[in-house]
C-alpha atoms as an extended CHARMM CRD file, in Angstrom:
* protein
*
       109  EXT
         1         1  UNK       CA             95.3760000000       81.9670000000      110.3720000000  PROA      1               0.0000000000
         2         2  UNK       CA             96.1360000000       85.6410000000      108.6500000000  PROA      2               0.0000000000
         3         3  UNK       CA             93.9550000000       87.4960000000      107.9840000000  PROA      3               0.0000000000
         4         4  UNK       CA             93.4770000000       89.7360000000      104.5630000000  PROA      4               0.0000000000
         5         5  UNK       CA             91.5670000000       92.9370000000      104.4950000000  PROA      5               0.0000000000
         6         6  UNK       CA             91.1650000000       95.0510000000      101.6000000000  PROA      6               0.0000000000
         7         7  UNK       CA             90.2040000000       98.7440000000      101.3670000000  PROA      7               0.0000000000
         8         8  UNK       CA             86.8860000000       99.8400000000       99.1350000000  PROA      8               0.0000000000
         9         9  UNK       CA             89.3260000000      101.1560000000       96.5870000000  PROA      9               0.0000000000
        10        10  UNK       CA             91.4050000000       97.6690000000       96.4980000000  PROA      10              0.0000000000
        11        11  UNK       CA             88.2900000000       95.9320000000       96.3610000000  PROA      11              0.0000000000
        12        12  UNK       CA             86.8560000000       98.0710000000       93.8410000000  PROA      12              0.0000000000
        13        13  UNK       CA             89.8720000000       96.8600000000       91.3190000000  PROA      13              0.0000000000
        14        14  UNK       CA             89.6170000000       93.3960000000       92.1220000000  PROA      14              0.0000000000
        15        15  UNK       CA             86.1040000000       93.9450000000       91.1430000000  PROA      15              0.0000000000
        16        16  UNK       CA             86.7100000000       96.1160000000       87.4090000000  PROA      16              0.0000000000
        17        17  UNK       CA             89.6870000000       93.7850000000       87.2500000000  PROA      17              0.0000000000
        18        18  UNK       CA             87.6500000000       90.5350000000       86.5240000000  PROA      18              0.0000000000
        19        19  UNK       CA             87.8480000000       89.3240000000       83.3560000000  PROA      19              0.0000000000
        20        20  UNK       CA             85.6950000000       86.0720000000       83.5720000000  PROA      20              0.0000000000
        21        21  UNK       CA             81.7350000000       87.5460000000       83.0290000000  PROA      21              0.0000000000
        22        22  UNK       CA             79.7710000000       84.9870000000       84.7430000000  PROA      22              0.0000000000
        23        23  UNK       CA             76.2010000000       85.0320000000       84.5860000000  PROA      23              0.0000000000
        24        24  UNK       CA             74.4290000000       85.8980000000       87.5710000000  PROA      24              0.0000000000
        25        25  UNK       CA             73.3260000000       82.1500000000       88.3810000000  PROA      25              0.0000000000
        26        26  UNK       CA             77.0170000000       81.0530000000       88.0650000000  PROA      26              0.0000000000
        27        27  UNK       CA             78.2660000000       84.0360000000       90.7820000000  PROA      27              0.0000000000
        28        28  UNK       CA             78.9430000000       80.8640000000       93.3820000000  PROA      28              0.0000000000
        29        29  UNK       CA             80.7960000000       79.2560000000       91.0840000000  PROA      29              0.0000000000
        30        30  UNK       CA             83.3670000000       81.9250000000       90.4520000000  PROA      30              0.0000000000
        31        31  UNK       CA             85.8910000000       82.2470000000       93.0890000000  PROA      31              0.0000000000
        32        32  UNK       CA             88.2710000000       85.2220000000       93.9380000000  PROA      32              0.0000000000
        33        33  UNK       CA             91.4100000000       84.4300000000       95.6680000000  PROA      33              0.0000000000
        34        34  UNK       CA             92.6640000000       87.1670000000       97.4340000000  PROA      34              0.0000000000
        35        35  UNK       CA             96.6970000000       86.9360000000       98.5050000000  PROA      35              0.0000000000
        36        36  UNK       CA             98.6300000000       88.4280000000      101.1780000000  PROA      36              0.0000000000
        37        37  UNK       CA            101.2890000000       89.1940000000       98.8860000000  PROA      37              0.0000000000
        38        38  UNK       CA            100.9160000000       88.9360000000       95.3460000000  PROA      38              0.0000000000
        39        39  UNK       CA            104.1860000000       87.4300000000       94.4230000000  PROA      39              0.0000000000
        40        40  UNK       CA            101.7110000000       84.5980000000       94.6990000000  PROA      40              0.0000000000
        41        41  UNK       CA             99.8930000000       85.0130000000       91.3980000000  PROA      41              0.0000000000
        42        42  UNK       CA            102.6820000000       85.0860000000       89.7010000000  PROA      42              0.0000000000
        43        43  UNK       CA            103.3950000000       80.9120000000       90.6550000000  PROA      43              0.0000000000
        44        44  UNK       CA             99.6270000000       80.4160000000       89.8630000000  PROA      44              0.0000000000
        45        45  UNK       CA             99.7000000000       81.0710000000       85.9590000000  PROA      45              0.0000000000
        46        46  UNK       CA            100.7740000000       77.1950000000       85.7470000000  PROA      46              0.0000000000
        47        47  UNK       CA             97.6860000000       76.5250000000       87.1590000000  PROA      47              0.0000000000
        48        48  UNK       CA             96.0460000000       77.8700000000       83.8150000000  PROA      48              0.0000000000
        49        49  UNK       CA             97.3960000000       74.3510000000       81.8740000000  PROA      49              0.0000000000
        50        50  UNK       CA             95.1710000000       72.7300000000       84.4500000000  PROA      50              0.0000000000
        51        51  UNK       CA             91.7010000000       74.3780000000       83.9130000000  PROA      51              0.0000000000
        52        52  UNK       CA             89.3410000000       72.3540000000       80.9960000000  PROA      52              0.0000000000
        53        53  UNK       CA             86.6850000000       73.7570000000       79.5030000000  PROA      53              0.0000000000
        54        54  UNK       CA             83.9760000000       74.6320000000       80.5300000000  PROA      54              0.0000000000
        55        55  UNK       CA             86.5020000000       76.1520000000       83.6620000000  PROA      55              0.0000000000
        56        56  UNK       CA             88.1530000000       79.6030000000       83.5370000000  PROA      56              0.0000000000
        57        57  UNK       CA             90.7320000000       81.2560000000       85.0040000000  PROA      57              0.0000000000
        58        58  UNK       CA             92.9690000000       83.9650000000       85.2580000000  PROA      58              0.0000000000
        59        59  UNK       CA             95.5710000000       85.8950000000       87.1590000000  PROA      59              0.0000000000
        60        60  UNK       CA             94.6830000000       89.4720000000       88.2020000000  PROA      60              0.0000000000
        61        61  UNK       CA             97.1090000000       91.9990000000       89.2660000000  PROA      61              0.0000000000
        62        62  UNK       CA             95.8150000000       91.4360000000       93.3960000000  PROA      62              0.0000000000
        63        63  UNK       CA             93.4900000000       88.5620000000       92.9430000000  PROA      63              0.0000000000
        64        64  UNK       CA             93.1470000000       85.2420000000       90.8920000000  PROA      64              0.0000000000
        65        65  UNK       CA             89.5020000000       83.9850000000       89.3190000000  PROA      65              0.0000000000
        66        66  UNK       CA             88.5040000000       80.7780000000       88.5240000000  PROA      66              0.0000000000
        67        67  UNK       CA             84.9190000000       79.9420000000       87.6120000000  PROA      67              0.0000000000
        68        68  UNK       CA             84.1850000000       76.4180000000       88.2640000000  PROA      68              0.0000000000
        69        69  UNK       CA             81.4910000000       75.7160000000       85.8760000000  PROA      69              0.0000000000
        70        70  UNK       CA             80.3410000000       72.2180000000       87.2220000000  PROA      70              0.0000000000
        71        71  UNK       CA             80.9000000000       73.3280000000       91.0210000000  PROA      71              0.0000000000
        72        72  UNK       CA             83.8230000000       73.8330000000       93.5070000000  PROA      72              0.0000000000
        73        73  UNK       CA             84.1580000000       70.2500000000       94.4880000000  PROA      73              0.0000000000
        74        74  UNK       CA             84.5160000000       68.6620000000       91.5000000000  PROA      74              0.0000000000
        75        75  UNK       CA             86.8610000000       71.4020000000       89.8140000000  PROA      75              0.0000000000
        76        76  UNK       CA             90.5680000000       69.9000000000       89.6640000000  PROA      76              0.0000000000
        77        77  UNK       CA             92.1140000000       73.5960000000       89.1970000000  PROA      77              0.0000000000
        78        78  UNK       CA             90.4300000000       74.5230000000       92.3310000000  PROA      78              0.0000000000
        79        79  UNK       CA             92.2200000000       71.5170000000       93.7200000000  PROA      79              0.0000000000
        80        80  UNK       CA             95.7910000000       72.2490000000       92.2340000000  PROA      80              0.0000000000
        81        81  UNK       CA             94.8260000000       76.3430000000       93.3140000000  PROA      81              0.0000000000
        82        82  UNK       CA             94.5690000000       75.5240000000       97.0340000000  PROA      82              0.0000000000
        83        83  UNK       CA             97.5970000000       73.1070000000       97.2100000000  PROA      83              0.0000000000
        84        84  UNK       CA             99.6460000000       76.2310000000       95.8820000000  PROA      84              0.0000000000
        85        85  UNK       CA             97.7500000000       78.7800000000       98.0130000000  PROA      85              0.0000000000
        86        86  UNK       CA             99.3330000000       77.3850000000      101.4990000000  PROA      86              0.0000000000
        87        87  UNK       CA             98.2340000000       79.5570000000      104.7140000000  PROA      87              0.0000000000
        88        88  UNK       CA             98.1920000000       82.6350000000      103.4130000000  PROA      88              0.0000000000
        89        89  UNK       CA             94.9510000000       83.4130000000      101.0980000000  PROA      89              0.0000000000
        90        90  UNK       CA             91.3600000000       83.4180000000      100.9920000000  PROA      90              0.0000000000
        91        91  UNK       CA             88.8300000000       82.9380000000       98.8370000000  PROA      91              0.0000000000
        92        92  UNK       CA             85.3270000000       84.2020000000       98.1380000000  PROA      92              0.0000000000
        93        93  UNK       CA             82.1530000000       83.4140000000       95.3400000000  PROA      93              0.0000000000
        94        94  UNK       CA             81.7720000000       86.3150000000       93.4310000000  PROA      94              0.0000000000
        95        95  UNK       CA             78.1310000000       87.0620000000       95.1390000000  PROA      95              0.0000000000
        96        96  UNK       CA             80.0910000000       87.7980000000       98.3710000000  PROA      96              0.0000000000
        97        97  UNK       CA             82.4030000000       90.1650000000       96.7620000000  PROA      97              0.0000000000
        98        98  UNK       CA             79.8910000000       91.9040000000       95.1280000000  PROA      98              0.0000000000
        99        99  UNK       CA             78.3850000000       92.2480000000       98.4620000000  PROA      99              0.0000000000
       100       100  UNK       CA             81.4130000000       93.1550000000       99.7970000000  PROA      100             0.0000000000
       101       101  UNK       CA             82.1930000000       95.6980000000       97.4640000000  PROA      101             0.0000000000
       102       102  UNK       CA             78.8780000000       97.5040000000       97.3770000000  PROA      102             0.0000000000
       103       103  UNK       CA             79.1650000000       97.5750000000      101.0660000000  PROA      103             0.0000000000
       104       104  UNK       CA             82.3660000000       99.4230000000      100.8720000000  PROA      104             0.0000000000
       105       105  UNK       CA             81.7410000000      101.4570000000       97.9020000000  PROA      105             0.0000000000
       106       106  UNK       CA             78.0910000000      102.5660000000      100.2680000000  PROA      106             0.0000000000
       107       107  UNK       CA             80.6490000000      103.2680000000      103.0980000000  PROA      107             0.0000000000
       108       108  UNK       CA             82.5970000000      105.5390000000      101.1970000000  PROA      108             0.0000000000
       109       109  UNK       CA             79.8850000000      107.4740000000       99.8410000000  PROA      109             0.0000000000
């Protein structure tokens, strides 16, 4: 299993980068994928035709979002998203990479 690790300053893009505003009750629901290479995201903008309303998602220059408005399980992009994803990603709610990132940002200080 690979293993992705991102520097505060990487994280701190994938972070500004976000264009889905979720409200704060909805931060589990909004997943970022993070890629080992991002060739990847480029194969993911299909997955865009897949994602109803209320879904959302987009393709980010290191990182794809999708906010899975009734929940992770029952989202059908999330389902097409991890058949495409193979080995070689890893996702997080958007709590945890806030978390993440103030952790960093803190660490940097």
């Amino acid at each position: 299993m690979p293993v992705i690790v991102r520097s505060a300053r990487e994280l701190a893009a994938i972070v500004a980068e976000n264009p889905i505003r979720a409200r704060e009750s909805d931060h589990s629901r909004l997943l970022v994928t993070f890629v080992q290479n991002t060739k990847v995201l480029s194969d993911w903008a299909s997955v865009g035709s897949q994602v109803m309303a209320p879904e959302r998602f987009a393709v980010g220059k290191s990182a794809a979002y999708l906010l899975c408005a009734n929940g992770i399980l029952e989202s059908r992009a999330w389902a097409s998203l991890l058949k495409k994803a193979g080995g070689s990603t890893t996702s997080r709610n958007w709590a945890t990479v806030l978390k993440l990132h103030a952790l960093a940002s803190a660490r940097d200080a």
